[in-house]
VEXZA-608558 format. One line per 5 residues: number of its first residue (from 0); for each residue x, y, z of N, C-alpha, C, O. Coordinates in steps of 0.02 Angstrom, whole numbers. Layout:
<rs>
NUM	X/Y/Z/X/Y/Z/X/Y/Z/X/Y/Z ~ ...
</rs>
This chain:
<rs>
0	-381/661/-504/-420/601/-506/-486/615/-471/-479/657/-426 ~ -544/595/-476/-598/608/-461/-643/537/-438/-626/480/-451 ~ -704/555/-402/-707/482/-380/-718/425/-405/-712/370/-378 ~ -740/444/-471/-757/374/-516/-682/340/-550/-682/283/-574 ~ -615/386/-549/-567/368/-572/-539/306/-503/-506/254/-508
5	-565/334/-453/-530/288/-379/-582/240/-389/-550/188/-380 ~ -627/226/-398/-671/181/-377/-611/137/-438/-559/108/-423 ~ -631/144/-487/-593/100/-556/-546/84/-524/-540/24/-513 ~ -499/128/-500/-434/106/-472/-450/45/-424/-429/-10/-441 ~ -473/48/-386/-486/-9/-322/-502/-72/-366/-467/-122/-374
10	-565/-58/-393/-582/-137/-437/-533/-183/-469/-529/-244/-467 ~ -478/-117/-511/-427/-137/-555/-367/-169/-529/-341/-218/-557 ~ -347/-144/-480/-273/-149/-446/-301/-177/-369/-247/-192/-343 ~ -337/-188/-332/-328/-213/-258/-296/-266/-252/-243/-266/-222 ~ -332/-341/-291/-296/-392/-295/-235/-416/-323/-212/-472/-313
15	-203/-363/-364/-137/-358/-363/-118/-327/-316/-81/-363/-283 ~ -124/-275/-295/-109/-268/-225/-83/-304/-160/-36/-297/-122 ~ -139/-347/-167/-151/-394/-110/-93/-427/-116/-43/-420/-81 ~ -102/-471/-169/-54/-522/-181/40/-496/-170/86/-530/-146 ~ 41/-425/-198/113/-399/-176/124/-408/-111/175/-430/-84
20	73/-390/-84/91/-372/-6/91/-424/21/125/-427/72 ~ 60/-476/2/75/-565/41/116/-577/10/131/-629/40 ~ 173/-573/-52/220/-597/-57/257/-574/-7/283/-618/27 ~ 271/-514/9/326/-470/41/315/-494/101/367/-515/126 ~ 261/-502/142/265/-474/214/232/-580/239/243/-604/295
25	187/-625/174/173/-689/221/115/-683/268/104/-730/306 ~ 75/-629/270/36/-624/324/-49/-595/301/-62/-537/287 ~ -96/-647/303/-155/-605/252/-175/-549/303/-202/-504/270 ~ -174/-535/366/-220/-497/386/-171/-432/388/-204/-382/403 ~ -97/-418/375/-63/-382/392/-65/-356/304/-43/-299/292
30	-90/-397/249/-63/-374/199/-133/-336/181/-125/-279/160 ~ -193/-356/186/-251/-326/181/-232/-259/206/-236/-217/162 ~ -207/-228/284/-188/-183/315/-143/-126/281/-145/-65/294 ~ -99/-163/231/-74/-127/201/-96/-117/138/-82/-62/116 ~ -129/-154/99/-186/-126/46/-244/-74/64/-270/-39/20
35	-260/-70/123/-312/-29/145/-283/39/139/-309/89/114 ~ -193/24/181/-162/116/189/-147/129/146/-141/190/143 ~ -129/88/78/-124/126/24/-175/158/-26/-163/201/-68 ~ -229/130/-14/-295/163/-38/-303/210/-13/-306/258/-52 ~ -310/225/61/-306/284/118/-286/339/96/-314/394/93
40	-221/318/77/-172/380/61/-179/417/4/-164/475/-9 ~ -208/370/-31/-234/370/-126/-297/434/-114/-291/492/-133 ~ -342/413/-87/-427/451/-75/-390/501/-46/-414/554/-66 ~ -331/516/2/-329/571/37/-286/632/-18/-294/693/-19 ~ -247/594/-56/-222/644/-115/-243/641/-161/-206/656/-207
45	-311/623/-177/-359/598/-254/-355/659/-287/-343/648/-346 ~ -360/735/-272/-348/796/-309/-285/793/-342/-283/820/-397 ~ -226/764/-318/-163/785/-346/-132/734/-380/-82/750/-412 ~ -149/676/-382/-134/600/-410/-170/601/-482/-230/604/-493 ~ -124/598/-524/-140/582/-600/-157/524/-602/-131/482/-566
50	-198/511/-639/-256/437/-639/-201/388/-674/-193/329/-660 ~ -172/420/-712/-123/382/-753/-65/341/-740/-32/299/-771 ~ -63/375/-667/-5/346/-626/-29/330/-556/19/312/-522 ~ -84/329/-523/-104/299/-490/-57/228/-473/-20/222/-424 ~ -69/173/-528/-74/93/-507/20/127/-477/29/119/-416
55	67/153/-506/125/159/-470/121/193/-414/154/171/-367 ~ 96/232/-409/82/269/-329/63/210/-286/111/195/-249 ~ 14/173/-278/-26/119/-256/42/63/-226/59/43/-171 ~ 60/54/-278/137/4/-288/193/25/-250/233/-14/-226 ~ 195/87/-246/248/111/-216/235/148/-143/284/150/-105
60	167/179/-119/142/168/-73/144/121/-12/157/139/45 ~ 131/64/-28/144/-1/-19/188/-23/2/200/-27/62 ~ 230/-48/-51/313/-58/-22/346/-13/34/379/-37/80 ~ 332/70/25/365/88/85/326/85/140/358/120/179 ~ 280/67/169/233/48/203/275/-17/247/297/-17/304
65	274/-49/214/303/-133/214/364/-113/242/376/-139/297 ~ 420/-65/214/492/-58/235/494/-22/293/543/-19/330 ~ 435/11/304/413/48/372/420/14/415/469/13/453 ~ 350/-34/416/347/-82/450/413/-134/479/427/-156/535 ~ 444/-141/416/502/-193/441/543/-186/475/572/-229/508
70	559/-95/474/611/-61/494/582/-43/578/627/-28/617 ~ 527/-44/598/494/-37/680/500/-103/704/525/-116/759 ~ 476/-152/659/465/-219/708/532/-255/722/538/-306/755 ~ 584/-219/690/665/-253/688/676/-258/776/682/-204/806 ~ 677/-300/803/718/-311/883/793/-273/879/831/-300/840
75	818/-214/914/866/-217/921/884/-260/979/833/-274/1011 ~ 936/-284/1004/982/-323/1078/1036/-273/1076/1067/-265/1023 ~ 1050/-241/1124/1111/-221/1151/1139/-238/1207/1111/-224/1260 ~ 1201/-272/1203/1240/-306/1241/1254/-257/1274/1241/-199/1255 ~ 1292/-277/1345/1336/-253/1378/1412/-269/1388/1446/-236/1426
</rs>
């Protein structure tokens, strides 16, 4: 992918993006956060990412991002 393929990508897919990530997570400034790292991650492997499959990379990026997240902010309590 090259940079005019990412730029397209961003225009095309952010606001779907967005919108996944406020379904999942309820939070605009946390879901922006995670639209940003998945772009991040996108520009940082743009040589090896087929343009074609991008919007699923993006999608799936994302979500484990989110399950990341859910899986740190979980409180454990351990009784005694």
């Amino acid at each position: 992918m090259d940079t005019n393929e990412y730029h397209i990508a961003v225009e095309e897919f952010s606001d779907r993006l967005y919108r996944f990530a406020l379904k999942l997570c309820k939070n605009e400034s946390i879901s922006k956060d995670f639209v940003q790292d998945a772009f991040e991650k996108v520009w940082i492997k743009k040589d090896t990412i087929n343009f074609e499959k991008v919007k699923s990379y993006l999608f799936r990026t994302l979500y484990n991002g989110f399950i990341d997240y859910t899986r740190k902010s979980k409180v454990i309590s351990i009784e005694d």
